[in-house]
C-alpha positions in Angstrom: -14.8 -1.0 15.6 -13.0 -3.0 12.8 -11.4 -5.2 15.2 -14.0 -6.1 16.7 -16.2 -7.2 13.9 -13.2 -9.1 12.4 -13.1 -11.0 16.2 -16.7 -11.9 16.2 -16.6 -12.8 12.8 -14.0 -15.4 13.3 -15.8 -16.5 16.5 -19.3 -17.1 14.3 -17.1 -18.7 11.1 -15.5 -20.8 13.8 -19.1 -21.9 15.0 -20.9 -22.8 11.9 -18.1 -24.5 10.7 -17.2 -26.7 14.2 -16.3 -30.1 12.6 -14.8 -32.5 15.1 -12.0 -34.9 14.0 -14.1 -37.7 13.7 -16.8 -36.6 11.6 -16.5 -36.7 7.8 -16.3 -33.8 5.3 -19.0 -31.8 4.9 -20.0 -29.0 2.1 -22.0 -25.9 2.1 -22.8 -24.3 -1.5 -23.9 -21.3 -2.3 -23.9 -20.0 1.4 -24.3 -16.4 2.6 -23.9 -15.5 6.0 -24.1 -11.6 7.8 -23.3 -10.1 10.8 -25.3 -6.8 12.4 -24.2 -4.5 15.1 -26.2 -3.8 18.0 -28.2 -1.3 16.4 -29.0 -3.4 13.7 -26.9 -2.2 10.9 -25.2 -4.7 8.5 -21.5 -4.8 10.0 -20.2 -7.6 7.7 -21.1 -10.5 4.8 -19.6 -13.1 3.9 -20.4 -15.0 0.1 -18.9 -18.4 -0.9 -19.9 -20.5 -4.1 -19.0 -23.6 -1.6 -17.2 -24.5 1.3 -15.7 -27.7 2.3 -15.5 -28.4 6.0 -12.5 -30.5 7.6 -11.2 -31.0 11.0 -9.2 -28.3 11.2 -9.6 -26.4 7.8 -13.0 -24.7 6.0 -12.1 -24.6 2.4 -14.0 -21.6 0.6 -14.2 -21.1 -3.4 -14.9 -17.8 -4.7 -15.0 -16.0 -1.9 -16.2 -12.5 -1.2 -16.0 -10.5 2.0 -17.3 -6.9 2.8 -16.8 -5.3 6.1 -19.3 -2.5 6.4 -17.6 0.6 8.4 -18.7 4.2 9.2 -15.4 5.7 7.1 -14.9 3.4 4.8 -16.1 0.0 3.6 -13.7 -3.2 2.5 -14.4 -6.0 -0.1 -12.3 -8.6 -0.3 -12.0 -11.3 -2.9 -10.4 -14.5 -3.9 -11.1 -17.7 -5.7 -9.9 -19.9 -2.8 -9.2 -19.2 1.0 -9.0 -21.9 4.0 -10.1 -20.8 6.9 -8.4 -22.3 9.9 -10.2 -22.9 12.6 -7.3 -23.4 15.4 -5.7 -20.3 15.1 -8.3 -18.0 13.0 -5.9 -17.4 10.1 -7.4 -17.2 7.0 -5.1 -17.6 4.1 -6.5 -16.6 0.6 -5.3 -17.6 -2.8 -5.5 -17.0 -6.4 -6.7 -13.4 -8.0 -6.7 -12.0 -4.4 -8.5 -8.6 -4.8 -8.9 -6.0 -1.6 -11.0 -2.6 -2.3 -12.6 -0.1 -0.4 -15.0 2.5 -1.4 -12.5 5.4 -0.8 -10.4 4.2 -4.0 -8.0 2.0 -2.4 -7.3 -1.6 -4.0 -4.6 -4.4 -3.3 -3.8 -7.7 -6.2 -2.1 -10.2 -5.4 -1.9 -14.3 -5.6 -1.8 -15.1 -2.3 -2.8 -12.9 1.1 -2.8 -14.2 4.9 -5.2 -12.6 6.8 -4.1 -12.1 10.4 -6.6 -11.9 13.2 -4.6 -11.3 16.4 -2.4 -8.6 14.8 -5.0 -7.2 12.6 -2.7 -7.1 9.3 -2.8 -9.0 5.8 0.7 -10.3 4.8 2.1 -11.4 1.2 5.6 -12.9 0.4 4.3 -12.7 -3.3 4.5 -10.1 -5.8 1.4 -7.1 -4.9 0.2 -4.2 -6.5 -1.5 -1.3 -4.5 -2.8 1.6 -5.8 -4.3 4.5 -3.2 -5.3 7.6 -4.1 -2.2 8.7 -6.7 0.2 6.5 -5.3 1.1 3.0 -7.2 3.0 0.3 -5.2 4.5 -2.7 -6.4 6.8 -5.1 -4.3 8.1 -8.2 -3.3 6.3 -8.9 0.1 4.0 -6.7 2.1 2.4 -6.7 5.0 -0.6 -4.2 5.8 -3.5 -3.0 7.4 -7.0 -4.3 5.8 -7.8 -0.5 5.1 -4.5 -0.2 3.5 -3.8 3.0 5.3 -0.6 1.5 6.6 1.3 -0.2 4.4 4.9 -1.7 4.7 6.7 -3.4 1.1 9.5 -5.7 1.5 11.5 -5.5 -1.7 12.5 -4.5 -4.5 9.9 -1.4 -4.0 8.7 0.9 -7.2 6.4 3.2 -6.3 5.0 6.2 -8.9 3.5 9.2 -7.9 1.8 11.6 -10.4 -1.7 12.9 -10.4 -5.1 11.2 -10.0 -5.1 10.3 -13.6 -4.8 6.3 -13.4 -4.1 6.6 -17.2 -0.9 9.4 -16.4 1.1 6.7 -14.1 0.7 3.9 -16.5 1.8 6.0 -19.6 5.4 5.7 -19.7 5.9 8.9 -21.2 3.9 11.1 -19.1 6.3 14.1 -17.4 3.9 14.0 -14.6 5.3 11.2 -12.1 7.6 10.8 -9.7 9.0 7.6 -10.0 11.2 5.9 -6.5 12.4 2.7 -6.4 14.4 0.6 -3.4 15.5 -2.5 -2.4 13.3 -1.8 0.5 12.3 -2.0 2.7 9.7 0.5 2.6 6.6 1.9 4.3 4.1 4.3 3.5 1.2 5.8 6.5 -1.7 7.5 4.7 -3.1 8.9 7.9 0.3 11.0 8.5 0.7 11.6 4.9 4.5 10.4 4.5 6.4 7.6 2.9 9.9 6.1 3.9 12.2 4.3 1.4 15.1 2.7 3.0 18.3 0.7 0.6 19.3 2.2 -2.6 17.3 4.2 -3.1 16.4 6.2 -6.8 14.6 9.2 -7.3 13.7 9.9 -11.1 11.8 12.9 -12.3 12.2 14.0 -15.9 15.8 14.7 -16.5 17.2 14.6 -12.9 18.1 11.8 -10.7 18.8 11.6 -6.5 20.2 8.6 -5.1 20.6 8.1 -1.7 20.1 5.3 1.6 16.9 6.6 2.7 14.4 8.7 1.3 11.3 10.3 3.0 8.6 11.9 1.7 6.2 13.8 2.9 2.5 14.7 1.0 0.5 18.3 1.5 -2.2 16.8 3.4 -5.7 17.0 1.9 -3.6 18.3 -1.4 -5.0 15.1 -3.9 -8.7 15.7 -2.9 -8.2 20.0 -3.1 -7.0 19.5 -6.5 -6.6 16.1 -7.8 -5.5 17.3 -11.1 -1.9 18.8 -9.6 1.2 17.3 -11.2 3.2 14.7 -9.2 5.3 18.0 -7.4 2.6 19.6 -6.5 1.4 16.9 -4.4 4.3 16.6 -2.5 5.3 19.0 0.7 8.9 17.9 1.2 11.4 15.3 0.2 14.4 14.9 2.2 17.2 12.1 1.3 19.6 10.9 3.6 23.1 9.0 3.1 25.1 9.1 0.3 23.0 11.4 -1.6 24.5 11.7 -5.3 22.4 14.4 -7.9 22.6 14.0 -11.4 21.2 16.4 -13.3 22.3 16.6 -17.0 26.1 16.4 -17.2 26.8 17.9 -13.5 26.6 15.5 -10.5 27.0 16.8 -6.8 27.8 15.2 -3.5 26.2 15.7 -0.1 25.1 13.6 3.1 21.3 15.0 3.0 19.2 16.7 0.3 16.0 18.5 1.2 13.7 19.4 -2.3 10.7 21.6 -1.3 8.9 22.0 -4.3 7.1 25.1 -3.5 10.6 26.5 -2.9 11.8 25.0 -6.6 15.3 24.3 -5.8 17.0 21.5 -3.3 19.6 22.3 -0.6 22.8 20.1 0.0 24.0 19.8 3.6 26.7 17.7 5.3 29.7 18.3 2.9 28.3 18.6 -0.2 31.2 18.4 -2.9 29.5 20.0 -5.9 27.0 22.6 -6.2 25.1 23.4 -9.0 23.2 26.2 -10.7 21.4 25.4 -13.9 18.4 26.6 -15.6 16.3 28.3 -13.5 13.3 26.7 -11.3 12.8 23.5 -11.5 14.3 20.5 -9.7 18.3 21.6 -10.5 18.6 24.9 -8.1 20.7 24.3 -4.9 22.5 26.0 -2.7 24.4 25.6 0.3 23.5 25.0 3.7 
């Protein structure tokens, strides 16, 4: 369904800003156009403060875009974007701001919207937050629900609970914090997130280190019981290549570590030089595979 309003919604932005290369500028201000689905239900809207209309380009300021959807609605906003009229892209600049009414929101300074393939793309800095994930990365490319999201580089990513004030407090002990060099992709829809290049696990006093990192959520977990710490949120972890575990003053070496939380303890398989057994529960019990 999204596709296709974002299809006809180029096609009508396309018409009613049709400026050959002869004619002169032309501005709109203050313009507000909609589109309606066949049963005559708002299916988009579009708000400028003005638009300036060229051969090939339509110039918007302050622009703000909702797509109306039976799931999940999208708003999108930024102080400039240029349409382009030859190949549909729209390319949006300065405080670039995607929401949707199930929590999900994107910032960045520049975005390029990509009809054909149905993604929005970055090679700037962006911030996502979704549900109690935060993003932030070099680069990204996504879907406009931001269910599918893929970061390019030098990838942090916390995890904690629902409490937006927990993951920005430094100090809080309930996080997950993962970084990469990326890059790294997370699909909300089958609940699991892949970290790929030097990758860092950090959770209170342990560390994991490895080449690729996936995780996997309990699905339906944050909206059961959005108050869960970080762990409980979390189904499986399972690190691949080069794993190194420092917990304390011990460190152990495998090829792959599995961390179930329900299970409290993390098994070491494919040669695993060290194996420790500190305090119990926890993140430090291992054993042997």
């Amino acid at each position: 369904m999204i596709k296709f309003i974002v299809l006809f919604l180029f096609s009508f932005l396309s018409l009613i800003f049709n400026v050959s290369a002869e004619e002169v500028e032309q501005n709109l201000s203050d313009f507000n156009l909609s589109g309606f689905s066949d049963k005559g239900r708002k299916s988009w809207e579009i708000v400028g403060k003005s638009a300036d209309i060229y051969a090939q380009i339509v110039r918007i300021n302050n622009l703000n875009a909702r797509f109306f959807r039976d799931d999940e609605d999208i708003e999108l906003q930024a102080k400039e974007a240029d349409f382009n009229k030859t190949n549909g892209y729209l390319t949006l600049r300065k405080d670039v701001l995607i929401t949707t009414t199930k929590g999900a929101m994107l910032t960045t300074d520049m975005l390029e919207w990509n009809r054909n393939q149905q993604i929005i793309s970055t090679k700037d800095r962006v911030d996502i937050q979704r549900d109690n994930i935060i993003a932030s990365a070099l680069g990204a490319f996504a879907s406009l629900d931001l269910k599918k999201i893929n970061l390019e580089k030098d990838v942090s990513v916390q995890i904690g609970s629902q409490s937006t004030e927990a993951l920005f407090d430094k100090s809080s002990k309930d996080k997950i914090i993962i970084t990469c060099d990326g890059p790294m992709e997370i699909d909300y829809d089958k609940n699991i997130a892949i970290f790929n290049n030097n990758v860092k696990i950090v959770k209170e006093d342990i560390q994991i280190c490895s080449d690729r990192v996936e995780v996997y959520f309990l699905k339906g977990s944050i909206k059961i019981n959005p108050s869960a710490e970080a762990e409980n949120q979390i189904e499986k972890i399972h690190a691949f290549g080069n794993v190194r575990i420092i917990k304390d003053e011990n460190v152990s070496f495998s090829q792959e570590a599995i961390y179930v939380p329900k299970d409290k303890k993390i098994v070491l398989n494919g040669k695993p030089r060290l194996i420790i057994y500190p305090d119990e529960g926890g993140w430090g019990a291992a054993s042997r595979d």
